[in-house]
C-alpha positions as CSV (number, residue, x, y, z in Angstrom):
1,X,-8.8,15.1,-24.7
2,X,-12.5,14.3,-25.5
3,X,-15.1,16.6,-25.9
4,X,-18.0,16.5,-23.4
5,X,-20.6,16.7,-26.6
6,X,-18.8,12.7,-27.2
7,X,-19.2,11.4,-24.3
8,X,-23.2,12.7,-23.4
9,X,-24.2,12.6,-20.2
10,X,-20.4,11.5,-18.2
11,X,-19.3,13.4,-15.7
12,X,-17.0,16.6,-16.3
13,X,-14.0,15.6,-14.4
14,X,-14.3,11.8,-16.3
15,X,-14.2,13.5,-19.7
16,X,-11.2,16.1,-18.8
17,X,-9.1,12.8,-17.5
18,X,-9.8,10.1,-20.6
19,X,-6.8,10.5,-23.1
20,X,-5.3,8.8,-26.5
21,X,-6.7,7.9,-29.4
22,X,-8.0,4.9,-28.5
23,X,-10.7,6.7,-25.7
24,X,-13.0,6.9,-28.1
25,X,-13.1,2.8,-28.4
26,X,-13.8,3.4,-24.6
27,X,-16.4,5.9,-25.0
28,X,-18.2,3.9,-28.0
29,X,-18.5,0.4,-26.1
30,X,-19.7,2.4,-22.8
31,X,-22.1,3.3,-25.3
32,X,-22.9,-0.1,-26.8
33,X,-24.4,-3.3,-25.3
34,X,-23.7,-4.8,-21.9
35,X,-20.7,-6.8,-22.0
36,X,-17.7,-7.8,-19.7
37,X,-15.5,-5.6,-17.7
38,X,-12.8,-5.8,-15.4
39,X,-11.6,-3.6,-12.8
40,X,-7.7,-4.3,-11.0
41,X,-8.5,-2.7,-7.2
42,X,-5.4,-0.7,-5.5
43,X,-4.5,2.4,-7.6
44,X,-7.2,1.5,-9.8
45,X,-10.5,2.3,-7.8
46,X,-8.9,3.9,-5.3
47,X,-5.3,5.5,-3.9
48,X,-3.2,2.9,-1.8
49,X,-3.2,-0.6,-1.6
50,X,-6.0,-2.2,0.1
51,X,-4.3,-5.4,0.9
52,X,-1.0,-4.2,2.2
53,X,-2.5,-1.9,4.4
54,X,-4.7,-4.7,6.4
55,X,-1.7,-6.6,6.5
56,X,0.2,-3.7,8.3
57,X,-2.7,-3.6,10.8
58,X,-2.2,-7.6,11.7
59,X,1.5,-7.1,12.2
60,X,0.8,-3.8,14.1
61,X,-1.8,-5.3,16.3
62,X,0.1,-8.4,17.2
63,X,-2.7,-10.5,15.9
64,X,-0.6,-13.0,13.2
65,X,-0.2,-16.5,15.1
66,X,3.2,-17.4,13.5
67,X,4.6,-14.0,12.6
68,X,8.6,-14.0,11.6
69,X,10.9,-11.7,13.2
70,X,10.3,-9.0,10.3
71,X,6.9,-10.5,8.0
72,X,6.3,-6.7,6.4
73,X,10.5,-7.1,5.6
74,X,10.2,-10.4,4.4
75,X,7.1,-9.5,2.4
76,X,9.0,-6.1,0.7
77,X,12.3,-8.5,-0.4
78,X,9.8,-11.2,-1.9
79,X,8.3,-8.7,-3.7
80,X,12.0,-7.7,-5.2
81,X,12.4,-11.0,-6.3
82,X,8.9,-12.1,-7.5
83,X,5.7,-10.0,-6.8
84,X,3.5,-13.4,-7.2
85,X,5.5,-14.9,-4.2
86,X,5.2,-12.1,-1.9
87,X,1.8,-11.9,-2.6
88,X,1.9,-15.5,-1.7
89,X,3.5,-15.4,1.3
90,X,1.1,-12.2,2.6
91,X,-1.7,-14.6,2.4
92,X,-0.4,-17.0,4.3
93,X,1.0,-15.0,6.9
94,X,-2.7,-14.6,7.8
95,X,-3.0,-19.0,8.3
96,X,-4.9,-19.3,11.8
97,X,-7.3,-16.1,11.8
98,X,-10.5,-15.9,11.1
99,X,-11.9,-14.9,7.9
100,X,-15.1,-12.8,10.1
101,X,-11.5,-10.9,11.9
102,X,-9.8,-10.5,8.4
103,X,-13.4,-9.0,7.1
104,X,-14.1,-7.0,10.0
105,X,-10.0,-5.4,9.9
106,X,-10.5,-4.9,6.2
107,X,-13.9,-3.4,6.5
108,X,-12.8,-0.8,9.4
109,X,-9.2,0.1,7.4
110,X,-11.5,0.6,4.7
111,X,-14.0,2.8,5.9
112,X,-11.9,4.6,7.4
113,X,-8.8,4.8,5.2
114,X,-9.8,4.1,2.0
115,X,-13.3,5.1,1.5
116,X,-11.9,9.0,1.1
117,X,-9.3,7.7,-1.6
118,X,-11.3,6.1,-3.9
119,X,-11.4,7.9,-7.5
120,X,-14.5,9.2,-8.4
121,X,-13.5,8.4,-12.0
122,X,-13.0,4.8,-11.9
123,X,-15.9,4.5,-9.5
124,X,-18.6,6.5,-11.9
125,X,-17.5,4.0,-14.3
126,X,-17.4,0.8,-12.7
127,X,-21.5,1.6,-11.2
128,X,-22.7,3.0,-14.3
129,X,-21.3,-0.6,-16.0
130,X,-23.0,-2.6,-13.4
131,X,-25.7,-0.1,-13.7
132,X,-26.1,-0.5,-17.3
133,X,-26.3,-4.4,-17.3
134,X,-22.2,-5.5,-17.4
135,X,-21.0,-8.3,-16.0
136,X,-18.9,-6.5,-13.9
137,X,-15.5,-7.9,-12.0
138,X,-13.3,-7.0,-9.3
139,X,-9.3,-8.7,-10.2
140,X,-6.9,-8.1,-7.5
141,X,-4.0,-9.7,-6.2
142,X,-5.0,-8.5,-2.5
143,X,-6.4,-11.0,-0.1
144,X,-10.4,-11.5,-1.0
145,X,-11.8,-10.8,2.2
146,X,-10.9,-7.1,1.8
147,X,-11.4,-6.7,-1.4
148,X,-14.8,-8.5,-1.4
149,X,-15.6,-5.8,1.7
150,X,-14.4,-2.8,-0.8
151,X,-16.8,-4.6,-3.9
152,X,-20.1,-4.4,-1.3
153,X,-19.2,-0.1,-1.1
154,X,-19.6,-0.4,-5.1
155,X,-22.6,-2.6,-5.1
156,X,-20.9,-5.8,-6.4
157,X,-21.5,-8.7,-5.0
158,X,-18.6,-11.3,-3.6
159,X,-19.2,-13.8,-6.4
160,X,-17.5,-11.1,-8.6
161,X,-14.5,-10.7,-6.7
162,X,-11.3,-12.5,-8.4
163,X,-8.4,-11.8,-5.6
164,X,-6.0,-13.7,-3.7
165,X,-7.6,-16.7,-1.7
166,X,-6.6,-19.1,0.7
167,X,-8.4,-22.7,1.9
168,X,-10.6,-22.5,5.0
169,X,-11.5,-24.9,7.4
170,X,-14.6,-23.8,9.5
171,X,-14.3,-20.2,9.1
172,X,-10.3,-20.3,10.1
173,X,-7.3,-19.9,7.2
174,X,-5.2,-22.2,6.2
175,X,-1.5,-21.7,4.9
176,X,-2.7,-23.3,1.7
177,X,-2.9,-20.7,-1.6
178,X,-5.0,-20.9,-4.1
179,X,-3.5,-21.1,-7.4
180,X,-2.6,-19.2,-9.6
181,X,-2.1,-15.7,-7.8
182,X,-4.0,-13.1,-8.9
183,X,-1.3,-11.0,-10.6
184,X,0.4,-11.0,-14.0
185,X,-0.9,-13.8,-16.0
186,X,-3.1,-15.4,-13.5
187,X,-5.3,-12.3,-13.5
188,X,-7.0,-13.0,-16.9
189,X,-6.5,-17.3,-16.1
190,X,-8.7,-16.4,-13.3
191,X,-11.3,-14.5,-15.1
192,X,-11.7,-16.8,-17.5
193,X,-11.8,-19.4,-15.5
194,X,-14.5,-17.3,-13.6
195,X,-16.5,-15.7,-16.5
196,X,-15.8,-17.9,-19.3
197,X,-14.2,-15.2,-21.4
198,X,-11.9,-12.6,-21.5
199,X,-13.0,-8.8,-20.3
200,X,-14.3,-6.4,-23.1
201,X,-13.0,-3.7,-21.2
202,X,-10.4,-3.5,-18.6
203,X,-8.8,-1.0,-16.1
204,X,-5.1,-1.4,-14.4
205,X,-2.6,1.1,-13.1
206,X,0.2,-1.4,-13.3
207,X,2.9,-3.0,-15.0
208,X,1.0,-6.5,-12.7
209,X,-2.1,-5.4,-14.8
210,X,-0.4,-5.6,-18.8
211,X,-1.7,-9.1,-19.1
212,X,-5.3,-8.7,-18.1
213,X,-5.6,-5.3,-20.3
214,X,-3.8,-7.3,-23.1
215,X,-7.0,-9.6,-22.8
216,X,-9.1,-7.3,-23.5
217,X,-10.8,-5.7,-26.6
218,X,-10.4,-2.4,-25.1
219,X,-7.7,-1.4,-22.4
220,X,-8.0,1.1,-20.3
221,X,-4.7,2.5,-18.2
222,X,-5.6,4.7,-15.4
223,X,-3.0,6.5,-13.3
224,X,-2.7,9.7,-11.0
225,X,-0.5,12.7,-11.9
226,X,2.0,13.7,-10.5
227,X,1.1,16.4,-8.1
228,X,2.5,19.6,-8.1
229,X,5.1,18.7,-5.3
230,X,6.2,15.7,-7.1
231,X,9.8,16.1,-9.1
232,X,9.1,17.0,-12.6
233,X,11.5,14.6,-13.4
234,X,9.2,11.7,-12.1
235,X,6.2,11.1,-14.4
236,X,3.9,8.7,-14.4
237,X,5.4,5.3,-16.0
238,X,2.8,3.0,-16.3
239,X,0.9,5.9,-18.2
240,X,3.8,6.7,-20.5
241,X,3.6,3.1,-21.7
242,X,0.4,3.3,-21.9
243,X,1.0,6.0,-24.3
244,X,3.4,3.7,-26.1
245,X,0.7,1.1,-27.0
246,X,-1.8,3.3,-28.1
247,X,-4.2,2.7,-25.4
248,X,-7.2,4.7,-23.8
249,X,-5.6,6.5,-20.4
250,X,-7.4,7.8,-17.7
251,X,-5.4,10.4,-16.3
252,X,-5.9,11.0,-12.5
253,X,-5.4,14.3,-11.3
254,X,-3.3,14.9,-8.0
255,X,-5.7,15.9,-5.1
């Protein structure tokens, strides 16, 4: 663990959660000039997944116009076979809507779901980037409508929102994906085809976020603990290898 007298004026709880070696390549760029950094979304700025959640609502409410029997099945066995896929497919289950009723269902699950789970870690850091000058970027494999409703909370405008997108025609969706999904590879294809470069710094939480913090000059793996109810026998996995590769963690605790 860092000592607070390294890391100057960051907040407590951010210095008691950065760990490895390789935090202090974290805390000296934070330090040094603006450059380029990229944030993955669910379980990285906040607890849950953004995405998912407003896809729940839809199928809740009734409002997908060509809904299988089972889409929130479907979507789960996709994901088993190939995450990019059921990603995918979850956009296109949304073909017909509006994008002002997927903002305005993303901005309410938000607000009111969200909002109270984002981690005051991730989000010191990613408004003290944009604060400080970074180019800073939002990478997520959730649709862009909700994420880009989430980036406005932080202050970042939609034109730094990399996420899942479909074709529209007059403000409606289309079935038609843009490729290549956000996820895996085709976060950092994206951001480079975006920025122009790959990230100086980058956060994930997930195995889906190796590529885009392999980009990057300095990874960053953030993750919560387990909580004190959690089995023992059930750490943290994406942390652990982490650990492995010698990168800069930023260890969430459990609420």
């Amino acid at each position: 663990m860092l000592r607070s007298s390294e890391i100057g004026a960051t907040p407590e709880p951010l210095v008691r959660a950065l760990r490895g070696k390789a935090a202090a390549a974290l805390v000296s760029r934070l330090a040094g000039p603006p450059g380029l950094a990229a944030f993955d979304a669910d379980g990285t700025l906040w607890d849950g997944d953004l995405g998912e959640a407003v896809l729940r609502d839809l199928v809740a409410r009734r409002r997908l116009l060509d809904s299988p029997r089972d889409p929130w099945g479907e979507y789960l066995r996709l994901f088993e076979v190939g995450p990019a896929e059921a990603f995918a497919y979850a956009g296109r289950l949304m073909a017909g809507l509006s994008e002002l009723e997927v903002r305005e269902t993303s901005a309410r699950i938000f607000a009111t779901e969200f909002a109270p789970r984002v981690f005051p870690e991730t989000r010191w850091l990613l408004e003290t980037l944009a604060g400080n000058g970074w180019e800073v970027y939002i990478v997520s494999a959730s649709n862009r409508w909700s994420i880009e409703v989430a980036a406005e909370v932080f202050g970042l405008p939609a034109d730094r929102v990399v996420a899942l997108d479909l074709d529209a025609e007059r403000g409606i969706l289309t079935d038609r994906v843009r490729l290549p999904v956000p996820t895996l590879e085709g976060k950092p294809a994206l951001l480079r085809a975006r920025s122009g470069r790959n990230p100086d710094l980058a956060f994930g939480n997930s195995v889906l976020d190796i590529p885009l913090l392999l980009a990057a000059a300095v990874p960053v793996a953030v993750g919560l603990l387990p909580g004190l109810l959690s089995p023992a026998s059930h750490p943290n996995a994406f942390l652990a290898q982490a650990a492995q590769r010698g990168w800069a963690r930023l260890e969430i605790p459990a609420a």
